[in-house]
CHARMM internal coordinates of N, CA and C (Angstrom, degrees):
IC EDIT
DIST 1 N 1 CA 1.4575
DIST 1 CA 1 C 1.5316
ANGL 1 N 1 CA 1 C 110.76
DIST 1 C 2 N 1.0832
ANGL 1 CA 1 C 2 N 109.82
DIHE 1 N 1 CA 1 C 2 N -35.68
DIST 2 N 2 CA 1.7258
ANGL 1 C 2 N 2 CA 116.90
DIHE 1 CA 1 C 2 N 2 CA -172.58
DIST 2 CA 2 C 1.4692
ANGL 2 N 2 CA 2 C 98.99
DIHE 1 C 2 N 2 CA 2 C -78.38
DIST 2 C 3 N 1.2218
ANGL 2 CA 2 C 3 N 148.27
DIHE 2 N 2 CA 2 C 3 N -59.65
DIST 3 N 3 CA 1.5162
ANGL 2 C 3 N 3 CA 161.48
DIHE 2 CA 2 C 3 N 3 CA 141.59
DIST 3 CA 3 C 1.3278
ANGL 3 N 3 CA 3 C 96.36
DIHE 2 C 3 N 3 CA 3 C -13.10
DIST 3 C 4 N 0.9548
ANGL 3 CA 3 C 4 N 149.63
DIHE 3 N 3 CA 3 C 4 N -68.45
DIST 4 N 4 CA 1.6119
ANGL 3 C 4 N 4 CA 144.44
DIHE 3 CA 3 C 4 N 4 CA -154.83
DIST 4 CA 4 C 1.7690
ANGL 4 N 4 CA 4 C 96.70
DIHE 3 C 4 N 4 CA 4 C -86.58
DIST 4 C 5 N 1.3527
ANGL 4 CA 4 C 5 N 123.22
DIHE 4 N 4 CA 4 C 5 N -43.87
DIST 5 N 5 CA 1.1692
ANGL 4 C 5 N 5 CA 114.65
DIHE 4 CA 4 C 5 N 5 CA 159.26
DIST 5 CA 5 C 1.5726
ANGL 5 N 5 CA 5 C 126.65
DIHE 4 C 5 N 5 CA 5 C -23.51
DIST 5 C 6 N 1.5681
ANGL 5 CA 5 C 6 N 96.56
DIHE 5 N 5 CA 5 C 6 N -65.08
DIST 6 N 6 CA 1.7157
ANGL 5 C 6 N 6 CA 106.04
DIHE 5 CA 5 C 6 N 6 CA -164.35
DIST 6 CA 6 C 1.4794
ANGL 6 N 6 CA 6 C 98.56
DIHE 5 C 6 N 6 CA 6 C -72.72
DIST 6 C 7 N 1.4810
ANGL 6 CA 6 C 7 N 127.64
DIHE 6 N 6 CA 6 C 7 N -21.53
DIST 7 N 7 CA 1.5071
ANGL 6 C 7 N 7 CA 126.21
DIHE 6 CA 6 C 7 N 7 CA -155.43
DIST 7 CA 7 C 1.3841
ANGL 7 N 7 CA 7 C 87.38
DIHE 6 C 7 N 7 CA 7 C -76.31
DIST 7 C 8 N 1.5208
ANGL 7 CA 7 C 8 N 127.63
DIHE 7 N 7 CA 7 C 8 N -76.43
DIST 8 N 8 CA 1.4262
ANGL 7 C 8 N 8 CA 135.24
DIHE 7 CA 7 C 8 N 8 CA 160.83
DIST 8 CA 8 C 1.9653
ANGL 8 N 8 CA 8 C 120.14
DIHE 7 C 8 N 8 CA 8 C -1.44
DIST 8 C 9 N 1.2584
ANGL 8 CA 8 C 9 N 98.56
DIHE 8 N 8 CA 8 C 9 N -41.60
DIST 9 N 9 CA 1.3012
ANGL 8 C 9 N 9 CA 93.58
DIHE 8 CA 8 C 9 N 9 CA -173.19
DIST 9 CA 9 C 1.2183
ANGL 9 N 9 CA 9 C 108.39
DIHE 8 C 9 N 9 CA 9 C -97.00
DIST 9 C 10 N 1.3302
ANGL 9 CA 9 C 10 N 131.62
DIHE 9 N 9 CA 9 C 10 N 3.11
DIST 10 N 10 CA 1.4317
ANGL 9 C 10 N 10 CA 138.10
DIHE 9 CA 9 C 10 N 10 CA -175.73
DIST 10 CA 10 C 2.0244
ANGL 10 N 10 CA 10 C 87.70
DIHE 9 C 10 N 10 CA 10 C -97.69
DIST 10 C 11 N 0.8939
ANGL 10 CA 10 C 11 N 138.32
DIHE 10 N 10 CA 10 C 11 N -11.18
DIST 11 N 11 CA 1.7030
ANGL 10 C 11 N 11 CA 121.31
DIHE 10 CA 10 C 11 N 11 CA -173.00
DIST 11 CA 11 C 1.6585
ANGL 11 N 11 CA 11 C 100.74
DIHE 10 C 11 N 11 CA 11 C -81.32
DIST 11 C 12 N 1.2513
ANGL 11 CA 11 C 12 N 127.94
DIHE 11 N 11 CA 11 C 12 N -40.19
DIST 12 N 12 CA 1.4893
ANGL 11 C 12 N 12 CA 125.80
DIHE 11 CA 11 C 12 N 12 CA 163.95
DIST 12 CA 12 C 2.2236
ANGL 12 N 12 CA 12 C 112.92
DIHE 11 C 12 N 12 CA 12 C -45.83
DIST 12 C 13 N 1.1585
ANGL 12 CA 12 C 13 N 110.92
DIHE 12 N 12 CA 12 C 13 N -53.84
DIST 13 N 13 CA 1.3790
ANGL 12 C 13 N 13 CA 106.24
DIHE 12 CA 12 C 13 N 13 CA 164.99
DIST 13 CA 13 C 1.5238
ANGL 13 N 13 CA 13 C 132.55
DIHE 12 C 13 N 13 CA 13 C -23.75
DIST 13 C 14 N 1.8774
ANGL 13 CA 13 C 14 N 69.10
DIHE 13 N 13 CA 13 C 14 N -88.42
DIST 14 N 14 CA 1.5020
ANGL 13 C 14 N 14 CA 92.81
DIHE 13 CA 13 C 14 N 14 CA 167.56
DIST 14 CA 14 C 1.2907
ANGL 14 N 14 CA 14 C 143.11
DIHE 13 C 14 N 14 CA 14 C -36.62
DIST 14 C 15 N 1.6308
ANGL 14 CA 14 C 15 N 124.54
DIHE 14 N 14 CA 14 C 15 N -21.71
DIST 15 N 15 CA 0.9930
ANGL 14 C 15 N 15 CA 136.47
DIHE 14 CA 14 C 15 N 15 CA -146.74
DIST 15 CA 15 C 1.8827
ANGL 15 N 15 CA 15 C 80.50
DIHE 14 C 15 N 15 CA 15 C -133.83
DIST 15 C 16 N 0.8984
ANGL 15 CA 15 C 16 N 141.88
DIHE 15 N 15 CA 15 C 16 N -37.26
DIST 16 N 16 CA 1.3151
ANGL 15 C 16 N 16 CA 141.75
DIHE 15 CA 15 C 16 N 16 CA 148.68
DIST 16 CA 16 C 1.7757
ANGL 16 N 16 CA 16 C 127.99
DIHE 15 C 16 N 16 CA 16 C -46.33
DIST 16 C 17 N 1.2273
ANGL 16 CA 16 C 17 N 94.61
DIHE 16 N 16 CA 16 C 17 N -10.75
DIST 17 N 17 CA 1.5375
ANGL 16 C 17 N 17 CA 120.82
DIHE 16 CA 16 C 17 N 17 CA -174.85
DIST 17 CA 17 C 1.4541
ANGL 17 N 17 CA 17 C 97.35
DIHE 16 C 17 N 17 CA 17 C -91.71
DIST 17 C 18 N 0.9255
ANGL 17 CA 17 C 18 N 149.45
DIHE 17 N 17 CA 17 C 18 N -52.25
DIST 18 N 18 CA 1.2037
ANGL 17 C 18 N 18 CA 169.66
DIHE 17 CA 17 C 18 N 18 CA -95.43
DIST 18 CA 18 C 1.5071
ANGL 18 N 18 CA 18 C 84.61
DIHE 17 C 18 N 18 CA 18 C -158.62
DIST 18 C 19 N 0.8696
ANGL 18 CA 18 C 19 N 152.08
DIHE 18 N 18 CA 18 C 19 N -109.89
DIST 19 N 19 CA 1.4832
ANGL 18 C 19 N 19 CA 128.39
DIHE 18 CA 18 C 19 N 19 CA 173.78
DIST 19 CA 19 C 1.3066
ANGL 19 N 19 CA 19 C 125.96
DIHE 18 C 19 N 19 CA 19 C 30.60
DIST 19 C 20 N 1.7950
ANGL 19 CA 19 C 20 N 85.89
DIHE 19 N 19 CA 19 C 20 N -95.19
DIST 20 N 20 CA 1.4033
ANGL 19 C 20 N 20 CA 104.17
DIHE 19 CA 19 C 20 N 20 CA 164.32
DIST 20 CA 20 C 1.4742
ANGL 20 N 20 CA 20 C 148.65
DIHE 19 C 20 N 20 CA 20 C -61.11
DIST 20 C 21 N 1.2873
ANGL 20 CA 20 C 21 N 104.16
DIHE 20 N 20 CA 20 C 21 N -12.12
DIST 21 N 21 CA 1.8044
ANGL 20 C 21 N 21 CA 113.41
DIHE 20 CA 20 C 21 N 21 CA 150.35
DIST 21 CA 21 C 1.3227
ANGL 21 N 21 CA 21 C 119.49
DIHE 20 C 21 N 21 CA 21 C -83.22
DIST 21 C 22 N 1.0155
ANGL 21 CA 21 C 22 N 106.84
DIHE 21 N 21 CA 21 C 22 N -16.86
DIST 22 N 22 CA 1.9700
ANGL 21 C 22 N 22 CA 115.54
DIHE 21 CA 21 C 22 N 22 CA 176.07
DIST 22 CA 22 C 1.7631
ANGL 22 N 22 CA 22 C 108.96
DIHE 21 C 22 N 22 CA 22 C -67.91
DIST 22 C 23 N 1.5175
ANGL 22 CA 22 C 23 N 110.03
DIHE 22 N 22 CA 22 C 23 N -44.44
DIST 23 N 23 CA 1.0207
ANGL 22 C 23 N 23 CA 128.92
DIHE 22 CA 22 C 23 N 23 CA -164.72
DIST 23 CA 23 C 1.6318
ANGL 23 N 23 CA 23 C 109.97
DIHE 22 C 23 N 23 CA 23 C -88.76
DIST 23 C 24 N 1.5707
ANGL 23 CA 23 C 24 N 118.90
DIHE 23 N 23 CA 23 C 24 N -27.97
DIST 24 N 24 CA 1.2101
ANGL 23 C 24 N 24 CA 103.92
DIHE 23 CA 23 C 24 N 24 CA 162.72
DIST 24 CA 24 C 1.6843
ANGL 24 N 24 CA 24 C 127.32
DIHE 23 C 24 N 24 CA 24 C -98.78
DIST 24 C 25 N 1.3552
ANGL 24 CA 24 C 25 N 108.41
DIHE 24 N 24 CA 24 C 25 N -10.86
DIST 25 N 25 CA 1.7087
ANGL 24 C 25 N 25 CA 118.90
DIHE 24 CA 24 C 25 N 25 CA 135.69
DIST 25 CA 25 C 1.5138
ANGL 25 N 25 CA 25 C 117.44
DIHE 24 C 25 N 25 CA 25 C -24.06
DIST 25 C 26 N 1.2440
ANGL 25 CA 25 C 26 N 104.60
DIHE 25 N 25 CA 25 C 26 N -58.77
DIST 26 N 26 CA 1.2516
ANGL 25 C 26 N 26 CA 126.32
DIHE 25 CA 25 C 26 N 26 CA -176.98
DIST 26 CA 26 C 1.6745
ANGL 26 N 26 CA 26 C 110.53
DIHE 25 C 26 N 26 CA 26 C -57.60
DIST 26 C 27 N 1.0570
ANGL 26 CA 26 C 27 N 107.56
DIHE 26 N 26 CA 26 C 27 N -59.62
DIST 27 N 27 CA 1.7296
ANGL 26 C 27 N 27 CA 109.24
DIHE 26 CA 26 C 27 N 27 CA 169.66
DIST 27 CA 27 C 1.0367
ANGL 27 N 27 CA 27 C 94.91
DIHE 26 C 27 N 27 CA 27 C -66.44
DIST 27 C 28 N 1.3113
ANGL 27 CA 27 C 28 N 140.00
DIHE 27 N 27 CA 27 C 28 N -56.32
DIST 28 N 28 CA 1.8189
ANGL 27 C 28 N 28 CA 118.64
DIHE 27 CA 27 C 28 N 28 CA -171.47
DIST 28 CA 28 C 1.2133
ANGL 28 N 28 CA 28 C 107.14
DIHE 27 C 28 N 28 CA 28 C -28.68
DIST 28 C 29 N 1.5047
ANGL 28 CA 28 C 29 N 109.53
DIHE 28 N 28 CA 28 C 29 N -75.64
DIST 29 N 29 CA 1.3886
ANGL 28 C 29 N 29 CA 124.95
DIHE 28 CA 28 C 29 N 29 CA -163.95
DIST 29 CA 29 C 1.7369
ANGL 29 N 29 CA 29 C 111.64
DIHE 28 C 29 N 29 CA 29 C -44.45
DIST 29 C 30 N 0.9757
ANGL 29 CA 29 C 30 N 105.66
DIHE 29 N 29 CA 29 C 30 N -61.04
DIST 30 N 30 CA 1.7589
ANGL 29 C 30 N 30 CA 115.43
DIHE 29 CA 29 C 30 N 30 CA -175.92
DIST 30 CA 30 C 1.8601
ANGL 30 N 30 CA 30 C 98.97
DIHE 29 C 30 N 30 CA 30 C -49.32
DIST 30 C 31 N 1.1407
ANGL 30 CA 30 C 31 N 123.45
DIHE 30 N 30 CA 30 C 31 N -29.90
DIST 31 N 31 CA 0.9623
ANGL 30 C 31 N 31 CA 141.79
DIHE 30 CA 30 C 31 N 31 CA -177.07
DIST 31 CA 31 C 1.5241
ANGL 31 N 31 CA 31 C 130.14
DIHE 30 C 31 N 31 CA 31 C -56.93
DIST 31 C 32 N 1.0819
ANGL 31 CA 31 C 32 N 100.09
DIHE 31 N 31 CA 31 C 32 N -71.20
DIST 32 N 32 CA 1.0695
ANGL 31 C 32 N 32 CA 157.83
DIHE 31 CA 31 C 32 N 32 CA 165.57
DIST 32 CA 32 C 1.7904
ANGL 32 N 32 CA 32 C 109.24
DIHE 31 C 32 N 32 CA 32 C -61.03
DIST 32 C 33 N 1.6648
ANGL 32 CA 32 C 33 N 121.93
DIHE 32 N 32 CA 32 C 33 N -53.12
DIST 33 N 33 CA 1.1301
ANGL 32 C 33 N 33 CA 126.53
DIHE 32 CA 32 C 33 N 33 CA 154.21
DIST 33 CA 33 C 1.8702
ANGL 33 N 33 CA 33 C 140.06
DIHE 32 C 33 N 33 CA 33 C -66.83
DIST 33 C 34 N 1.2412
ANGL 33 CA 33 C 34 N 90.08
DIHE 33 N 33 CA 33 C 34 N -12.45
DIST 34 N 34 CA 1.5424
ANGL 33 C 34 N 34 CA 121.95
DIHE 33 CA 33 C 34 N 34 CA 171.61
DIST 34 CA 34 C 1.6734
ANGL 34 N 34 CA 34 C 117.33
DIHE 33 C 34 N 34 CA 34 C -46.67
DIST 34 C 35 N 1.3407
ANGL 34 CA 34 C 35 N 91.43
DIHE 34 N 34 CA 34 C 35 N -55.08
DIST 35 N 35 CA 1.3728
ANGL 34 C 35 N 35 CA 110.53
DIHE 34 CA 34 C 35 N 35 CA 168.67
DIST 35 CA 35 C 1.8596
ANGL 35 N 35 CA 35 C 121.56
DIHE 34 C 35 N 35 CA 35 C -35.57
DIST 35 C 36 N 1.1224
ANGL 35 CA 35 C 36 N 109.85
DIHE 35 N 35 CA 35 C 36 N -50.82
DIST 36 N 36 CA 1.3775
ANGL 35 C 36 N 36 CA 137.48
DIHE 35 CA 35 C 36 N 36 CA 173.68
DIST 36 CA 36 C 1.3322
ANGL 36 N 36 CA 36 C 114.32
DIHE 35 C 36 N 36 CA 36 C -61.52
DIST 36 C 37 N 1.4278
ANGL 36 CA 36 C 37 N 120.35
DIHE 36 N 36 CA 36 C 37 N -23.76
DIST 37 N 37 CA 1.3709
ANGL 36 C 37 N 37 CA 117.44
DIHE 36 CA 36 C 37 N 37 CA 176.56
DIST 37 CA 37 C 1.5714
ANGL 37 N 37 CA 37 C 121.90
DIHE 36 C 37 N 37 CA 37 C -23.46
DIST 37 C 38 N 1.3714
ANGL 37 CA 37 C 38 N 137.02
DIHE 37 N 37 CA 37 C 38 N -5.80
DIST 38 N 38 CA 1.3410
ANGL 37 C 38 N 38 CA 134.21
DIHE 37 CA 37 C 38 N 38 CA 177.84
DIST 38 CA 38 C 1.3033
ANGL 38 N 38 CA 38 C 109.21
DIHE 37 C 38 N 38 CA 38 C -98.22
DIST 38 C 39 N 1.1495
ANGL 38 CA 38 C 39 N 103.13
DIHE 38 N 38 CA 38 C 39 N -13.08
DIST 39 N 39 CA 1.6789
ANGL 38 C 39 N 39 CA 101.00
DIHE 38 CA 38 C 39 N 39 CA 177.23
DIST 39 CA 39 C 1.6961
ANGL 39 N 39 CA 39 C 111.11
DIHE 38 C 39 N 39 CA 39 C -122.62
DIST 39 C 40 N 1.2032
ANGL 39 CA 39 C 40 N 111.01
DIHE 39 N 39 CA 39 C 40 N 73.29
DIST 40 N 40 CA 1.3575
ANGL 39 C 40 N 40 CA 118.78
DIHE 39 CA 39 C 40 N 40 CA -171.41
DIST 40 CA 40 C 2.0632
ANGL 40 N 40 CA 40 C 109.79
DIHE 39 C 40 N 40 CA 40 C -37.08
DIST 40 C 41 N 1.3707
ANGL 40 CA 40 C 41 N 101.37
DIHE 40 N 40 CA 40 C 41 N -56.06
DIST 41 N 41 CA 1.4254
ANGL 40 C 41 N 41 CA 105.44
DIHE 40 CA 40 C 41 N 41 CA -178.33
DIST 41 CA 41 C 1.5187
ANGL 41 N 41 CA 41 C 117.53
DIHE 40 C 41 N 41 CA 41 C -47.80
DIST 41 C 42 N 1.5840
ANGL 41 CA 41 C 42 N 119.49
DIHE 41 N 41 CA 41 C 42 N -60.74
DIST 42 N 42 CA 1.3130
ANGL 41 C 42 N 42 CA 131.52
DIHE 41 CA 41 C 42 N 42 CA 178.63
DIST 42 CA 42 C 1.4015
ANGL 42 N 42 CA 42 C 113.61
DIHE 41 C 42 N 42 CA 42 C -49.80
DIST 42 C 43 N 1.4379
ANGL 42 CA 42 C 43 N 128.53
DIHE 42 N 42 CA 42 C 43 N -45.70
DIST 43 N 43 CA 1.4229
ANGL 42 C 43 N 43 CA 140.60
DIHE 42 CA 42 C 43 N 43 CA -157.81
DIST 43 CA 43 C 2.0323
ANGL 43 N 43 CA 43 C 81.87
DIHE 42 C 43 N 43 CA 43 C -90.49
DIST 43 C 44 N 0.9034
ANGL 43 CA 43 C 44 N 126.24
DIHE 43 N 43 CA 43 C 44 N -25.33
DIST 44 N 44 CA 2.0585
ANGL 43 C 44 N 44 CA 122.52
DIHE 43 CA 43 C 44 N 44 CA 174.17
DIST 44 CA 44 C 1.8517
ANGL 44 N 44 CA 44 C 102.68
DIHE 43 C 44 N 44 CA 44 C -84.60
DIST 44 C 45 N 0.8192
ANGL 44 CA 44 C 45 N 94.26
DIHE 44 N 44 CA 44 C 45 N -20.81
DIST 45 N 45 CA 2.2588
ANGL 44 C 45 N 45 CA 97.12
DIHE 44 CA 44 C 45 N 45 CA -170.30
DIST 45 CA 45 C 1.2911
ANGL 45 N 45 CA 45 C 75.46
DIHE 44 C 45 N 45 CA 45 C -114.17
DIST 45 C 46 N 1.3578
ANGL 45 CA 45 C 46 N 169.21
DIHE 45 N 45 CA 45 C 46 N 46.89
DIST 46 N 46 CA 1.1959
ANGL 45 C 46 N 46 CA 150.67
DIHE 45 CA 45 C 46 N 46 CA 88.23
DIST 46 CA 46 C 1.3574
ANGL 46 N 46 CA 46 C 126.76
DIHE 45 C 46 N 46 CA 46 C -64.68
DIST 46 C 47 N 1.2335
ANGL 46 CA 46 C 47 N 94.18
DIHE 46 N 46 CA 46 C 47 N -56.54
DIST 47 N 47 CA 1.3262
ANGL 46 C 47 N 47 CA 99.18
DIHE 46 CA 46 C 47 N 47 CA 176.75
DIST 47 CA 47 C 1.5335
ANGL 47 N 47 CA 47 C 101.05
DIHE 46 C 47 N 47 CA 47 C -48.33
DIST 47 C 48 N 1.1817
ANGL 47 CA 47 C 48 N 100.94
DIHE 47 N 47 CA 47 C 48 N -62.65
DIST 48 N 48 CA 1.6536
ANGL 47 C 48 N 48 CA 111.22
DIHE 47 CA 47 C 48 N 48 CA -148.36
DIST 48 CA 48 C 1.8107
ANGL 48 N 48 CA 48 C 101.22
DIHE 47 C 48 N 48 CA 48 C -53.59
DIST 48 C 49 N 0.8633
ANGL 48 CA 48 C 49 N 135.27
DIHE 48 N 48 CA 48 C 49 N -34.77
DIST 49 N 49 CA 1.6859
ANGL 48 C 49 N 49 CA 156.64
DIHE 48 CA 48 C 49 N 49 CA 155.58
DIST 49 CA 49 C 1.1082
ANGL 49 N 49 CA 49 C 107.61
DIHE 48 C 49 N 49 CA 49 C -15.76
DIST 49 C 50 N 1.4045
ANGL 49 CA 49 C 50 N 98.08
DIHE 49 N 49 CA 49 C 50 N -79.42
DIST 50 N 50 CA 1.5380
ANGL 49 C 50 N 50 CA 134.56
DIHE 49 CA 49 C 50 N 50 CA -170.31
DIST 50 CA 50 C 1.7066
ANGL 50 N 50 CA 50 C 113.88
DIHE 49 C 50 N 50 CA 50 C -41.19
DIST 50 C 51 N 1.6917
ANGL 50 CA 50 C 51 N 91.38
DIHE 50 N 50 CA 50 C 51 N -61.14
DIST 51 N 51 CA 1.5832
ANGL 50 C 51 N 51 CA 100.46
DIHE 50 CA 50 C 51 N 51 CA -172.55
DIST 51 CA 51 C 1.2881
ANGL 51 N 51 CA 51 C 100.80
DIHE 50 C 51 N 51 CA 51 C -97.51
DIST 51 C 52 N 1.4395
ANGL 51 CA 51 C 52 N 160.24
DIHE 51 N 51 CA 51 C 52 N 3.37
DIST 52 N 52 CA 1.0940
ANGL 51 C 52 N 52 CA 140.90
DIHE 51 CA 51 C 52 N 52 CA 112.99
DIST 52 CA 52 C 1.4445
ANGL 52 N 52 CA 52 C 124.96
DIHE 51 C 52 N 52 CA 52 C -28.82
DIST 52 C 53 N 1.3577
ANGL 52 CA 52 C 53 N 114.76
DIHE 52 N 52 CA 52 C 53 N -37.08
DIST 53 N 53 CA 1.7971
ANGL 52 C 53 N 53 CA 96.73
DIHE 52 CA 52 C 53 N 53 CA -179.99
DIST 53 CA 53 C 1.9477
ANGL 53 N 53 CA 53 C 100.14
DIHE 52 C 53 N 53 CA 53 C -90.52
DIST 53 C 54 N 1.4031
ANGL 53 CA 53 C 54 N 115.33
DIHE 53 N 53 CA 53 C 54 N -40.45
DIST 54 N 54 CA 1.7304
ANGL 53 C 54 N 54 CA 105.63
DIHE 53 CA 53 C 54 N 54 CA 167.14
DIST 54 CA 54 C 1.1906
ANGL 54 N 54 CA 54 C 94.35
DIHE 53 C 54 N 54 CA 54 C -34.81
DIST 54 C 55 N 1.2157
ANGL 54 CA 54 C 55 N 143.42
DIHE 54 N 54 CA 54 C 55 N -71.51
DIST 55 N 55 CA 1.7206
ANGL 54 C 55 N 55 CA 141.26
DIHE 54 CA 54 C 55 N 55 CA -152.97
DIST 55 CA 55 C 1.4762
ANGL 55 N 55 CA 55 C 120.03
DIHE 54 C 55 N 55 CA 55 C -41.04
DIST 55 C 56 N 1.2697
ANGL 55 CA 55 C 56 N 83.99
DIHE 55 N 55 CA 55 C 56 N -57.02
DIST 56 N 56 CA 1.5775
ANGL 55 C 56 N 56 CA 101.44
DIHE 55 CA 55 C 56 N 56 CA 173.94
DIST 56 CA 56 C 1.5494
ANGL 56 N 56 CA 56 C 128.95
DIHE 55 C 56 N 56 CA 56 C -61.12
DIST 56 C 57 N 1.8253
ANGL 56 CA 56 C 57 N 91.15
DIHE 56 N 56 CA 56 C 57 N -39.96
DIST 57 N 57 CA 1.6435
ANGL 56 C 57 N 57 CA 89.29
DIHE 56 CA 56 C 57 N 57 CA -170.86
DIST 57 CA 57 C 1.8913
ANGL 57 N 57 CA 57 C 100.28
DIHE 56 C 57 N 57 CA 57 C -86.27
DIST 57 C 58 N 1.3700
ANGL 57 CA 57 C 58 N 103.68
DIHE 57 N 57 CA 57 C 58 N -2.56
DIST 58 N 58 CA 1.6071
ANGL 57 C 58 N 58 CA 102.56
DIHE 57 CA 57 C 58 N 58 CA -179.70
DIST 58 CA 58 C 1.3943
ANGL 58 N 58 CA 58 C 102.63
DIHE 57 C 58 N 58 CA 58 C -67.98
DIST 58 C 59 N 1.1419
ANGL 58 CA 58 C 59 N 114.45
DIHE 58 N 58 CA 58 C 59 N -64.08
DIST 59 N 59 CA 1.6382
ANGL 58 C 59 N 59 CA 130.60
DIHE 58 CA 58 C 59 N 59 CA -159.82
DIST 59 CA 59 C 2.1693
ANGL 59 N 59 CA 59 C 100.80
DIHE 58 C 59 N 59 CA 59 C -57.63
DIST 59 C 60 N 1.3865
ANGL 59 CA 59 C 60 N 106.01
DIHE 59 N 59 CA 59 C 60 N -24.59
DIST 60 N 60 CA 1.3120
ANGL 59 C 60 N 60 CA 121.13
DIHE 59 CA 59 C 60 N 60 CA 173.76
DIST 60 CA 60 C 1.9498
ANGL 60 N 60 CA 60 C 106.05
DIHE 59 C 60 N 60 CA 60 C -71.59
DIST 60 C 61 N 0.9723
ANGL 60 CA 60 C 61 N 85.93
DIHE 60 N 60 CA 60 C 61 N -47.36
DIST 61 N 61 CA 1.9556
ANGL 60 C 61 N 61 CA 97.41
DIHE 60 CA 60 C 61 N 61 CA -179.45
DIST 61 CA 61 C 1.4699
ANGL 61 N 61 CA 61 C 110.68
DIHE 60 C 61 N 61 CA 61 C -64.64
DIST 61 C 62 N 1.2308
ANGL 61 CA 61 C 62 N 121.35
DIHE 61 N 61 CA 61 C 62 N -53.44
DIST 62 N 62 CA 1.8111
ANGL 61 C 62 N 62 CA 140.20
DIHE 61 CA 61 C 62 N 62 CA 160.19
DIST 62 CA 62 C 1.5928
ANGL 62 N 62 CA 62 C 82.88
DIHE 61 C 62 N 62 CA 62 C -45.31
DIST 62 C 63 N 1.1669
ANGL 62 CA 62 C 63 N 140.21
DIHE 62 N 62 CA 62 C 63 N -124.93
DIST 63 N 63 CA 1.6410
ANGL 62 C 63 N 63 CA 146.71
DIHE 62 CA 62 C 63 N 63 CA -164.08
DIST 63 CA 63 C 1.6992
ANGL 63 N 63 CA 63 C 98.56
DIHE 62 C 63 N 63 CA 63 C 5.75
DIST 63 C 64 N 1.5396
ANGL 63 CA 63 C 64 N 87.95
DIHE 63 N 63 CA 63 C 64 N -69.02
DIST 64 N 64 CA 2.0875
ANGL 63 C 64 N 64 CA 90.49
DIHE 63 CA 63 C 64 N 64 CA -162.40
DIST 64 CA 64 C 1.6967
ANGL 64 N 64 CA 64 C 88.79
DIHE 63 C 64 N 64 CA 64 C -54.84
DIST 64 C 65 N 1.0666
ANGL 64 CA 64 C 65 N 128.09
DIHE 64 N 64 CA 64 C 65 N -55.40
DIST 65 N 65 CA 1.3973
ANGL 64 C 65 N 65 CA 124.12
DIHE 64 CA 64 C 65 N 65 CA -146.43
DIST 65 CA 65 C 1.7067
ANGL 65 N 65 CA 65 C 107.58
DIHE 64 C 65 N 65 CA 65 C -62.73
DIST 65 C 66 N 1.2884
ANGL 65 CA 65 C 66 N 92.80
DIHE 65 N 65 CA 65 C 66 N -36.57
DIST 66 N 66 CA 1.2282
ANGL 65 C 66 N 66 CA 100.89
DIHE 65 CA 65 C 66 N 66 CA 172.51
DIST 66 CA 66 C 1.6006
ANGL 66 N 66 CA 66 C 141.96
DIHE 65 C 66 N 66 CA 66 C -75.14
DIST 66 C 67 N 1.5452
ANGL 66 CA 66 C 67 N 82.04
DIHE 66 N 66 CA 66 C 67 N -16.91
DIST 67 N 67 CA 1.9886
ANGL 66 C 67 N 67 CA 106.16
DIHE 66 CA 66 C 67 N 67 CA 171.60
DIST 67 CA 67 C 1.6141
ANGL 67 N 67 CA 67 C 107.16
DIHE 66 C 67 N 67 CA 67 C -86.26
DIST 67 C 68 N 1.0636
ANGL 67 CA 67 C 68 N 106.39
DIHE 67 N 67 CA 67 C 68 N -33.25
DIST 68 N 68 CA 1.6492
ANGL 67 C 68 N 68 CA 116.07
DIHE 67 CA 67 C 68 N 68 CA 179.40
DIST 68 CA 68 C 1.3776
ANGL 68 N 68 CA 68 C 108.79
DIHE 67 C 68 N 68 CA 68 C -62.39
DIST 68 C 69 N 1.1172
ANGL 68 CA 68 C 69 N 113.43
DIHE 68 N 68 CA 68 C 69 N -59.35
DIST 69 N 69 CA 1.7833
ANGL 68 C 69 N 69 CA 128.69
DIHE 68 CA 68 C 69 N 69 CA 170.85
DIST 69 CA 69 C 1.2138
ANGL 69 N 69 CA 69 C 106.88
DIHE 68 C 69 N 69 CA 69 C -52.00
DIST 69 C 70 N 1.1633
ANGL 69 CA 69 C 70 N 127.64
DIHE 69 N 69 CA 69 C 70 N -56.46
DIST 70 N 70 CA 1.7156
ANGL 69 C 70 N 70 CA 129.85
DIHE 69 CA 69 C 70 N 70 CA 177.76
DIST 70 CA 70 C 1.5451
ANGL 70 N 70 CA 70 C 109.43
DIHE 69 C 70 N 70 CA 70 C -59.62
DIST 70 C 71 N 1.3962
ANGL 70 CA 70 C 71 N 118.93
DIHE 70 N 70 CA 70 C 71 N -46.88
DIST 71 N 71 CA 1.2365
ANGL 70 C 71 N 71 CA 123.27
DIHE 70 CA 70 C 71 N 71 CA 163.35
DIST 71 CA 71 C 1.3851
ANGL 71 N 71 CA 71 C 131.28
DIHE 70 C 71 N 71 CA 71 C -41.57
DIST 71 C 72 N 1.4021
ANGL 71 CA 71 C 72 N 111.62
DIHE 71 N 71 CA 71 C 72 N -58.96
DIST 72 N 72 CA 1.7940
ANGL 71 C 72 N 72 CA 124.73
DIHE 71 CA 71 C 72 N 72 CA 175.71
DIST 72 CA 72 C 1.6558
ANGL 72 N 72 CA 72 C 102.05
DIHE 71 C 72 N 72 CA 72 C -74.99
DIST 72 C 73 N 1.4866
ANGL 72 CA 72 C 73 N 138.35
DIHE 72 N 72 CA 72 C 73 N -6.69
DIST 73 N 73 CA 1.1305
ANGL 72 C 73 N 73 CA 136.36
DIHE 72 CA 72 C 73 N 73 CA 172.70
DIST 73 CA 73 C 1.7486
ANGL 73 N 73 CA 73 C 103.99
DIHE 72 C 73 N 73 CA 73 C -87.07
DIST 73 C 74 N 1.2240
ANGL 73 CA 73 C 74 N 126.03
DIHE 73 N 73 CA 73 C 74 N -27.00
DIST 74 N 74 CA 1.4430
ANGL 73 C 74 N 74 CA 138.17
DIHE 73 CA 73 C 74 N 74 CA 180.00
DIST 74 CA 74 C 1.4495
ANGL 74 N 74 CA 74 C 117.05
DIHE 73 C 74 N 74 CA 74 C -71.86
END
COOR INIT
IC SEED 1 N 1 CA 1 C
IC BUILD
């Protein structure tokens, strides 16, 4: 009971973790896309690319993280 307690309170983290690598991805990219400044269009359809698939694979990372946690609570 005490073990499943602490496991439980680690899914708020975790999922805050994941946040915050999304978000400094995010400065990578802008970063990282800066460079491109001469080509206004390419450096916008990059970006836009880019953080469309982070999006996706975030909300995929939240799922596992969250099946794992549900899992070790079972």
């Amino acid at each position: 009971a005490i073990v499943k307690k602490q496991i439980g309170r680690l899914k708020e983290p975790c999922l805050k973790c994941v946040d915050l690598v999304v978000q400094e991805l995010s400065n990578v990219v802008r970063i990282c896309t800066e460079r491109m400044s001469r080509y206004p269009r390419l450096r916008e359809e990059t970006e836009r690319i880019i953080m469309s698939h982070v999006r996706s694979r975030e909300q995929m990372c939240k799922d596992q993280l969250v099946l794992l946690i549900d899992c070790e609570l079972a």
